[in-house]
Structure formats: C-alpha cells, structure tokens
N, CA, C and O of each residue as an XYZ file, in Angstrom:
452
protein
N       1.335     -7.562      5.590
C       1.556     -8.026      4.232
C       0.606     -7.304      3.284
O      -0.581     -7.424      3.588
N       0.886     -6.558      2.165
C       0.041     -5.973      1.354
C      -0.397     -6.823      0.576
O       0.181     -7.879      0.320
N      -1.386     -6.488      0.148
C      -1.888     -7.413     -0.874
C      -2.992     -7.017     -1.755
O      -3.685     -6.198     -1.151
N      -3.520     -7.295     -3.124
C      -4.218     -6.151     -3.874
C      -4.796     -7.955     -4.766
O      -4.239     -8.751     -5.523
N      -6.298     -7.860     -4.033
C      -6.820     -8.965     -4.682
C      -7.907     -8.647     -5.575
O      -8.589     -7.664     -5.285
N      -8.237     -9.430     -6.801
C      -8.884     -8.711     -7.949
C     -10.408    -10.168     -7.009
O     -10.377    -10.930     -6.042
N     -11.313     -9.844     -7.933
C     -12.310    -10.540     -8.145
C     -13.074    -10.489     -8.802
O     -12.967     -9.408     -9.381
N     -14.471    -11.380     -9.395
C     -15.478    -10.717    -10.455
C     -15.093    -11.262    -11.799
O     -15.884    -11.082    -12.725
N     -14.141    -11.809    -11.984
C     -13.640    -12.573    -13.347
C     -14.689    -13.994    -13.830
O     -15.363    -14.601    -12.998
N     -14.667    -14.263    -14.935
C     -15.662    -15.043    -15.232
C     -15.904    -15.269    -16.858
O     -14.941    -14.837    -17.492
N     -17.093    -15.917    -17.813
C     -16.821    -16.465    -18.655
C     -18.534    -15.615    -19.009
O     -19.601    -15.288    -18.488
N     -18.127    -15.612    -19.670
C     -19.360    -14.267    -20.488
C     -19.569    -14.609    -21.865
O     -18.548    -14.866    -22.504
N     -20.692    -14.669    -22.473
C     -20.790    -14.305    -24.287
C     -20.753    -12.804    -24.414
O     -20.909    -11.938    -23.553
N     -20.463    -12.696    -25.944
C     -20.763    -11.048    -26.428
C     -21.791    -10.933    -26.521
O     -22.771    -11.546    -26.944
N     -21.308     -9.240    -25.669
C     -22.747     -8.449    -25.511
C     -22.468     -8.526    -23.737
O     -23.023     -7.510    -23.318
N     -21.974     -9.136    -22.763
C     -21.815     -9.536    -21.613
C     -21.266     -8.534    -20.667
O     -20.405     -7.695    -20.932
N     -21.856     -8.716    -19.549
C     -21.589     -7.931    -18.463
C     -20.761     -8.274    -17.530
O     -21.081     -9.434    -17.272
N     -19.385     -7.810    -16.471
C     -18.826     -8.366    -15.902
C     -18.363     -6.942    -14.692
O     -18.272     -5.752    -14.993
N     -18.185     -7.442    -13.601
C     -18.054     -6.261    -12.558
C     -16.704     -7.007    -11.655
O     -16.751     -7.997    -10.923
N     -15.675     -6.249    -11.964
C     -14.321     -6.545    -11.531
C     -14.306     -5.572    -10.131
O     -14.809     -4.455    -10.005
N     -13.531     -6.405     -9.085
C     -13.214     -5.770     -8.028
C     -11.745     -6.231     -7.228
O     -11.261     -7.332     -6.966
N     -11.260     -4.697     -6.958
C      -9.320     -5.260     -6.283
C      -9.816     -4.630     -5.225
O     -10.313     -3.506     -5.298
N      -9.701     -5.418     -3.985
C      -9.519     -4.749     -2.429
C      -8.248     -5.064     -1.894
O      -7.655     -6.142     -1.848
N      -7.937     -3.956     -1.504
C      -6.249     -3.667     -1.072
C      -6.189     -4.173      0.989
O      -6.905     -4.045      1.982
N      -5.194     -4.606      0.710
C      -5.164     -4.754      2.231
C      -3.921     -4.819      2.775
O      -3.232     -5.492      2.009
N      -3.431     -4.539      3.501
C      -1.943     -4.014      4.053
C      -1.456     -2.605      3.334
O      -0.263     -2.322      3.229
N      -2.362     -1.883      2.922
C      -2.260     -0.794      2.276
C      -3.198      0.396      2.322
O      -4.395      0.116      2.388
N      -2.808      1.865      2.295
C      -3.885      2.332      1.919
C      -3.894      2.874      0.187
O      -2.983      3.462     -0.396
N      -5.371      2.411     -0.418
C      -5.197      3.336     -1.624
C      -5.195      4.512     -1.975
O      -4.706      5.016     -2.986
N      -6.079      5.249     -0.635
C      -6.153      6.593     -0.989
C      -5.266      7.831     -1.488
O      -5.725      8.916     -1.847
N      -4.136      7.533     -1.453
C      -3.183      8.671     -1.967
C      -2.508      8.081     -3.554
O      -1.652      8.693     -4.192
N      -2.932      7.190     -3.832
C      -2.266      6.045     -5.095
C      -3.160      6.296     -6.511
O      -4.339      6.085     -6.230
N      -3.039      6.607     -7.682
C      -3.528      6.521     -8.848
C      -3.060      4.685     -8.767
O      -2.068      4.031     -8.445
N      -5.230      4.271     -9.559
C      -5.233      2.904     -9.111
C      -5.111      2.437    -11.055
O      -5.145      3.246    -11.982
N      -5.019      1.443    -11.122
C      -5.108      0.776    -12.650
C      -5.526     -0.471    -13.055
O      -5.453     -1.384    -12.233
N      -5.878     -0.653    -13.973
C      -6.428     -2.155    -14.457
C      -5.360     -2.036    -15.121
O      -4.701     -0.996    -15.143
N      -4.945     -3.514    -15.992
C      -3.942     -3.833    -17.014
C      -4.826     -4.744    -17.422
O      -5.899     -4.780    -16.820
N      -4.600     -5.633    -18.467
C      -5.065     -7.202    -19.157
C      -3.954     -7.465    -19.583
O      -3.059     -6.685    -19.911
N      -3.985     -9.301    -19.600
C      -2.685     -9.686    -20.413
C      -3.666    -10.867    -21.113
O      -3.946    -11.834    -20.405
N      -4.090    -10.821    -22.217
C      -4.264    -11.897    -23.620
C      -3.784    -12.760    -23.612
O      -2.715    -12.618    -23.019
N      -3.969    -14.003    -24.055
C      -3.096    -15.407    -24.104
C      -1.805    -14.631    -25.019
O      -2.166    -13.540    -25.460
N      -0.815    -14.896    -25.261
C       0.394    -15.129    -25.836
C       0.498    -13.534    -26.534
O       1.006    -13.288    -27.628
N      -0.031    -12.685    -25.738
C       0.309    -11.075    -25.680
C       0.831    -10.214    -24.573
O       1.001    -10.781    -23.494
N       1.156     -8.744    -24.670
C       1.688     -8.386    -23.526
C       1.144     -7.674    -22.686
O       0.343     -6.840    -23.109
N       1.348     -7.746    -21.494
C       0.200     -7.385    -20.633
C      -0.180     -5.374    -21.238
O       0.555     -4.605    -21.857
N      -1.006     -5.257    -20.921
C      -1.810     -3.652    -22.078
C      -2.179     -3.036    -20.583
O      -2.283     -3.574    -19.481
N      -2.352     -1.497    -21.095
C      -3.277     -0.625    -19.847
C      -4.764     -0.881    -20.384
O      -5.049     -1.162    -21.549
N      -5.348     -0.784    -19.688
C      -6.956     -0.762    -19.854
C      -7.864      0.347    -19.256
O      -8.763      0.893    -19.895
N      -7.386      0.759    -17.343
C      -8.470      2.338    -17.463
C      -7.314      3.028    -16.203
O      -6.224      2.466    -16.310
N      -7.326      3.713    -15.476
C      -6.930      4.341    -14.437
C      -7.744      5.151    -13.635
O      -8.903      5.304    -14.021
N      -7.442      5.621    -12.757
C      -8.351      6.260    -11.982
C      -7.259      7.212    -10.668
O      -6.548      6.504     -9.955
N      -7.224      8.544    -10.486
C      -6.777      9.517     -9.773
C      -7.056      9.202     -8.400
O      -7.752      8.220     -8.143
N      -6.650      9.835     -7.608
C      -6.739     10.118     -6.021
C      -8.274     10.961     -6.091
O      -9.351     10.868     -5.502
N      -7.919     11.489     -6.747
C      -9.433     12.577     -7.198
C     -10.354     12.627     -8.133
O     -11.040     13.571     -8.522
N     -10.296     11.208     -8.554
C     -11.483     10.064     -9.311
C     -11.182     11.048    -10.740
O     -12.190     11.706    -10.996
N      -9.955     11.322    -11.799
C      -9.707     11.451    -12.940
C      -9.682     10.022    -13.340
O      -9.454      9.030    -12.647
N      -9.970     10.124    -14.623
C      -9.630      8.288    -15.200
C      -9.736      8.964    -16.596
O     -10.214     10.004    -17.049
N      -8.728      7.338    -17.292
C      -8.734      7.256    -18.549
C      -8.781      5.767    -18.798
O      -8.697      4.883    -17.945
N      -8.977      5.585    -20.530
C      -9.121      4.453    -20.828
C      -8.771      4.288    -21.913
O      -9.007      5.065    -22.838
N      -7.846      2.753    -22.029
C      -7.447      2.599    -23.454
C      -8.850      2.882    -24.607
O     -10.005      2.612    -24.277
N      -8.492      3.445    -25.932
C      -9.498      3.398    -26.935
C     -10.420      2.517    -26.700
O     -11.518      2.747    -26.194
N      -9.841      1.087    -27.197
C     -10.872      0.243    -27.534
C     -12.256      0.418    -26.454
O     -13.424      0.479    -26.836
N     -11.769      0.480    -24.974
C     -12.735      0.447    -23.820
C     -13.645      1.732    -23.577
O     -14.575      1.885    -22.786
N     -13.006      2.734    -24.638
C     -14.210      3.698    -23.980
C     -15.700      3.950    -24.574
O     -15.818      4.168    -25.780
N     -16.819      3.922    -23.740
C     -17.629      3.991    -23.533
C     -18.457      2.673    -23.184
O     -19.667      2.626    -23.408
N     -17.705      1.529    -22.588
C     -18.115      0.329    -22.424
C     -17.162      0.222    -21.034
O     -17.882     -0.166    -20.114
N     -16.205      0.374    -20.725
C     -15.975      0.324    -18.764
C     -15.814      1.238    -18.618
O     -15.491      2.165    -19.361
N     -16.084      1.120    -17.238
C     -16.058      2.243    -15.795
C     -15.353      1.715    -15.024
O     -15.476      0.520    -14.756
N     -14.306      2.607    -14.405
C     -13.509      2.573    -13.096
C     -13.940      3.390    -12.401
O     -14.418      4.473    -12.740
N     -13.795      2.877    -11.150
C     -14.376      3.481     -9.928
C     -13.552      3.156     -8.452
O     -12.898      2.145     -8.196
N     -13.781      4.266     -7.624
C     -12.867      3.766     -6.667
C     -13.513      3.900     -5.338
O     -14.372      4.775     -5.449
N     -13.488      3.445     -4.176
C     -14.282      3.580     -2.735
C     -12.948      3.747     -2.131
O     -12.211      2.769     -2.254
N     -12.513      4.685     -1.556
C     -11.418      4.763     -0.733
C     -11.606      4.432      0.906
O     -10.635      4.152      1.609
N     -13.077      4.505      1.460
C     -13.348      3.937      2.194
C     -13.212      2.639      2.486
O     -13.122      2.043      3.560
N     -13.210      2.264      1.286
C     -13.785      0.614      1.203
C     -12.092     -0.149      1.094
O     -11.774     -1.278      1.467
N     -11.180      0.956      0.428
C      -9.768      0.386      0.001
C     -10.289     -0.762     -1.374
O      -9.657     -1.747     -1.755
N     -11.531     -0.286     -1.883
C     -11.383     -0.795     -3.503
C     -11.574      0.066     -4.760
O     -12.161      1.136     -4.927
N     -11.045     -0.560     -5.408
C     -11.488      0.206     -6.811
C     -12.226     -1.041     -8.330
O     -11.793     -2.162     -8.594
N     -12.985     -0.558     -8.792
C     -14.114     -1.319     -9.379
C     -13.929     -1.192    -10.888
O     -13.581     -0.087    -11.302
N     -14.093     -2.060    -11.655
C     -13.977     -1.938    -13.077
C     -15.309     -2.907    -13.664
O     -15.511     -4.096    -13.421
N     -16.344     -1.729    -14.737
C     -17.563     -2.191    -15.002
C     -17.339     -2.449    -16.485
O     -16.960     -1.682    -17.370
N     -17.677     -3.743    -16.516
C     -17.508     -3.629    -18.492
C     -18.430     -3.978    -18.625
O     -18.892     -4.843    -17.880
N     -19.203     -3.383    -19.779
C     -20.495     -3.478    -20.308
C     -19.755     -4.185    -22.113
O     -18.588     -3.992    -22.455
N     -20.709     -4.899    -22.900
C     -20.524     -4.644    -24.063
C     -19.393     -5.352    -24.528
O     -18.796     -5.073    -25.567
N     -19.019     -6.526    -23.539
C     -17.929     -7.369    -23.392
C     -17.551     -8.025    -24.944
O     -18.377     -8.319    -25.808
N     -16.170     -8.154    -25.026
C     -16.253     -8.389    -26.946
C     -15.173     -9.718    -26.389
O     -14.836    -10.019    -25.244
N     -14.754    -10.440    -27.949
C     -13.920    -11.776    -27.724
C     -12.812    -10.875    -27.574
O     -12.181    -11.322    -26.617
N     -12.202     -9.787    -28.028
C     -11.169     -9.162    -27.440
C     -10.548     -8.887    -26.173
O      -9.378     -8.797    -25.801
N     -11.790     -8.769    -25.559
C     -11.752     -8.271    -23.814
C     -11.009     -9.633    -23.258
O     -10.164     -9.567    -22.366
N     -11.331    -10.630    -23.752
C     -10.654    -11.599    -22.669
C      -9.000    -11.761    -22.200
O      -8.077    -11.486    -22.967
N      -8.849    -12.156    -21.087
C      -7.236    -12.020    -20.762
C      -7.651    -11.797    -19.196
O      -8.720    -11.481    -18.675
N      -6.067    -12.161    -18.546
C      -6.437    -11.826    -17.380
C      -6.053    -10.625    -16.898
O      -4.900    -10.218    -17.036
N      -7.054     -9.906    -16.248
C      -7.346     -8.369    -15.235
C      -6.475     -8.493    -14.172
O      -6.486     -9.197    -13.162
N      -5.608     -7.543    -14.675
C      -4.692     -6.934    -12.958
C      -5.167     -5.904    -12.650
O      -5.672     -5.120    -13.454
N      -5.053     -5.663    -10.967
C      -5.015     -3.901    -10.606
C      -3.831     -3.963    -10.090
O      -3.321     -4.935     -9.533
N      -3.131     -2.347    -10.371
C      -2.573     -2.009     -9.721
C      -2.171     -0.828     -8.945
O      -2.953      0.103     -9.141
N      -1.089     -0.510     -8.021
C      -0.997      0.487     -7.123
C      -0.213      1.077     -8.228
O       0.500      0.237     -8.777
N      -0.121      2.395     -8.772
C       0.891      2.848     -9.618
C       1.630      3.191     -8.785
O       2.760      2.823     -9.107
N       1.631      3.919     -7.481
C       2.702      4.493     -6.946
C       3.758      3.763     -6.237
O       4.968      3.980     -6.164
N       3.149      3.012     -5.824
C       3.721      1.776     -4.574
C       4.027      0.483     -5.489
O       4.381     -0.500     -4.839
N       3.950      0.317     -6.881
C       4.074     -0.379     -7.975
C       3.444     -2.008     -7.091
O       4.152     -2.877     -6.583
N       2.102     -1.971     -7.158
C       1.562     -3.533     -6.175
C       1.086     -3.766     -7.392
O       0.725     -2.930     -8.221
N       1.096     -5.242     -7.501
C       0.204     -5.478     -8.564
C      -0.826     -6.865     -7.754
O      -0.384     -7.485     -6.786
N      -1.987     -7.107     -8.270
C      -2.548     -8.491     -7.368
C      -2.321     -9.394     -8.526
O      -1.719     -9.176     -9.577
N      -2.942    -10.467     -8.095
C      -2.513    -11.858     -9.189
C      -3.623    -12.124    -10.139
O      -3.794    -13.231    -10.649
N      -4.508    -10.903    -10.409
C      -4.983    -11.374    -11.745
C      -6.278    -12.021    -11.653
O      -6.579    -12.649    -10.637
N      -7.099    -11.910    -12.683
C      -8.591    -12.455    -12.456
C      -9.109    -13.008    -13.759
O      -9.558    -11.963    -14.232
N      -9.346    -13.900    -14.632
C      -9.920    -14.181    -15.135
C     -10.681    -13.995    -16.469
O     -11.335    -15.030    -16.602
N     -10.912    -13.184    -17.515
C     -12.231    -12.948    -17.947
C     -12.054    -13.463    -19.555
O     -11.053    -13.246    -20.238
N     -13.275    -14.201    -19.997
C     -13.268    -14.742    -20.633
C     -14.498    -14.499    -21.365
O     -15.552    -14.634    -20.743
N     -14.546    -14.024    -23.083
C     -15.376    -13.601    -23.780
C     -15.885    -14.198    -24.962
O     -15.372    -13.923    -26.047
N     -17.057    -15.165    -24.848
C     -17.076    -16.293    -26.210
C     -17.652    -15.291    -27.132
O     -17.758    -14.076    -26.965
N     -18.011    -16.033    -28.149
C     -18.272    -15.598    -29.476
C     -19.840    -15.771    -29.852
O     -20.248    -15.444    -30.966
C-alpha cells in the first residue's frame, strides 16, 4: 500500500518556525519530482515549492527566501523548512508524488497574528 505521510504541522505566531516532513512508503521517491501544495480555509489548494530527482526546486513567490525543500532519497523523505512564518502561510500542507500523482492527507499549519 503506498502511502505519502506529511508531519511537523502545528500552530506558530509570526515570525515562527516550522519543519514539515512526507515519508513515502510503498514507494520509491527517488525517480519522482516531489511537491508541497497548501490549501487555505475556503481557497484552492496552491503550489508552494518542488524539488527534482536531482535536488532542482522552485517556489511559489510569496515563499522565496523563507522555505526550503529538501529531499533524502535514502530516507524516502522530502522536508519543507519555513522560516518567517506569516498569517498567510496557514492551510493545510500536502506532498506530493508528481509522477505517480500520490498525494498524503495533509498536515496542519497554523499562523497567529
């Protein structure tokens, strides 16, 4: 059974630090461009960073220079660092497999004011 579980979600003020993690299992990631998404209360789920087989990444505007994606192919995870956490950031964090289209069920993150 594959499965692509997030973790690391949580309730932060601005200015806040949060370290997201999806470990894949019934799968391998290594040949897969990996992804975060967010979905906002009563918005549509958005891209947020990506990351290559060969550790290329991008990131929506708002996020760059405040997360990092990262990936351990050893490990079958890939890591998302947000620094600089704003009330925007909140919504819940998917990863997903782009190629194999997996998505896990989402994590949490929540950014007061």
């Amino acid at each position: 059974q594959v499965q692509l579980v997030e973790s690391g979600g949580g309730m932060v003020q601005t200015g806040g630090s949060l370290r997201l993690s999806c470990t894949a299992s019934g799968t391998s990631i290594g040949s897969s461009t990996m992804q975060w998404y967010r979905q906002a209360p009563g918005k549509e789920r958005e891209f947020v960073a990506l990351i290559t087989p060969d550790g290329y990444s991008q990131y929506q505007d708002s996020v760059k220079g405040r997360f990092t994606i990262s990936r351990d192919n050893a490990k079958n995870t890939v890591e998302l660092r947000m620094n600089g956490l704003e009330p925007t950031d909140t919504g819940v964090y998917y990863c997903n497999d782009f190629e194999k289209n997996y998505w896990g069920q989402g994590t949490q993150v929540t950014v007061s004011s």
